[in-house]
Residue, then its C-alpha position, 0 to 999 in steps of 0.5 A: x403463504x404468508x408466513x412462507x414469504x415473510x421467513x423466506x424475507x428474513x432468511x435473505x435479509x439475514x444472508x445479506x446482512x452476513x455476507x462480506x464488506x464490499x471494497x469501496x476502492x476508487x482509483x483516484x489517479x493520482x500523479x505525483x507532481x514532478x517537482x516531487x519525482x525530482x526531490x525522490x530522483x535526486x535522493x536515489x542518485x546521492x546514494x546510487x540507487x538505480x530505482x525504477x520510476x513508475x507512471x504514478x511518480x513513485x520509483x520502486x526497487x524488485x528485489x533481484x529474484x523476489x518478484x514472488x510467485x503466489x497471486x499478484x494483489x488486486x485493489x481489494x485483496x486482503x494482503x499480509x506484509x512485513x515492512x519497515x517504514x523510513x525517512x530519507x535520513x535512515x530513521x525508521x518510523x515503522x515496522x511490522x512482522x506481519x500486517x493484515x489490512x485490505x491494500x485499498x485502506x493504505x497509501x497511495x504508493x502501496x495501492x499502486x506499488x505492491x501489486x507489481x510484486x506476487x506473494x512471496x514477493x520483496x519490492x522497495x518504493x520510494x515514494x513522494x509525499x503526495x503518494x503518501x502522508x501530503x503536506x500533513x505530519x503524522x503522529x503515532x506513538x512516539x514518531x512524527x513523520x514531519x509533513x512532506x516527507x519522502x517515505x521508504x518502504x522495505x515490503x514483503x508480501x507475505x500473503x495475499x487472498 
């Protein structure tokens, strides 16, 4: 009986152990300071961008058509995208073809950002500094996003799961 109990243990111990990473996602709630929506607002009207402000102090463009029609991603879903990350003054800091990650471990802007789209999806995010990087630059290979930067993301939500 014994022996019975201590396999039966192992067993579970075992199953446990090999089942899948909880997602440990906690909306912070955070809410761009106006001062930031304004410097985003002011951006889009210079270039005649009607952008769409959304209650976190992003704006975002859907492609016309594009919303998708697979599964909208939840805070935990595991998401692939293609992208191209920007600078206000047109550099291009990344891009990827394909990109797998869980939506909780990016940015604040792509956490609230993405799920307004549905896989197959294509939405553009205009996204303020506190939304992003903050008030720290970043540094990757060869680019620097400099601290406070307003970031522009081309997204296409390949897959969600």
């Amino acid at each position: 009986m014994r022996t019975l109990l201590w396999s039966l243990a192992l067993i579970f111990f075992c199953l446990g152990s090999c089942s899948k990473k909880k997602c440990d996602y906690v909306d912070d709630g955070l809410i761009a300071p106006q001062s930031e929506q304004a410097a985003v607002k002011k951006y889009l009207d210079s270039l005649g961008i009607q952008a769409v402000l959304h209650q976190r102090g992003f704006y975002y463009e859907i492609d016309s058509g594009e919303n998708g029609t697979g599964p909208t991603p939840g805070e935990c879903s595991p998401i692939t995208v293609a992208y191209t990350g920007m600078l206000t003054n047109g550099s291009v800091f990344d891009q990827q073809t394909s990109y797998a990650t869980q939506l909780s471990n990016l940015i604040d802007g792509w956490q609230q950002g993405v799920p307004l789209i549905k896989k197959g999806g294509r939405i553009k995010l205009f996204i303020p500094p506190s939304l992003g990087y903050g008030s720290q630059a970043v540094t990757g290979g060869n680019v620097t996003i400099p601290a406070s930067s307003i970031l522009i993301f081309d997204i296409h939500l390949l897959d969600v799961q």
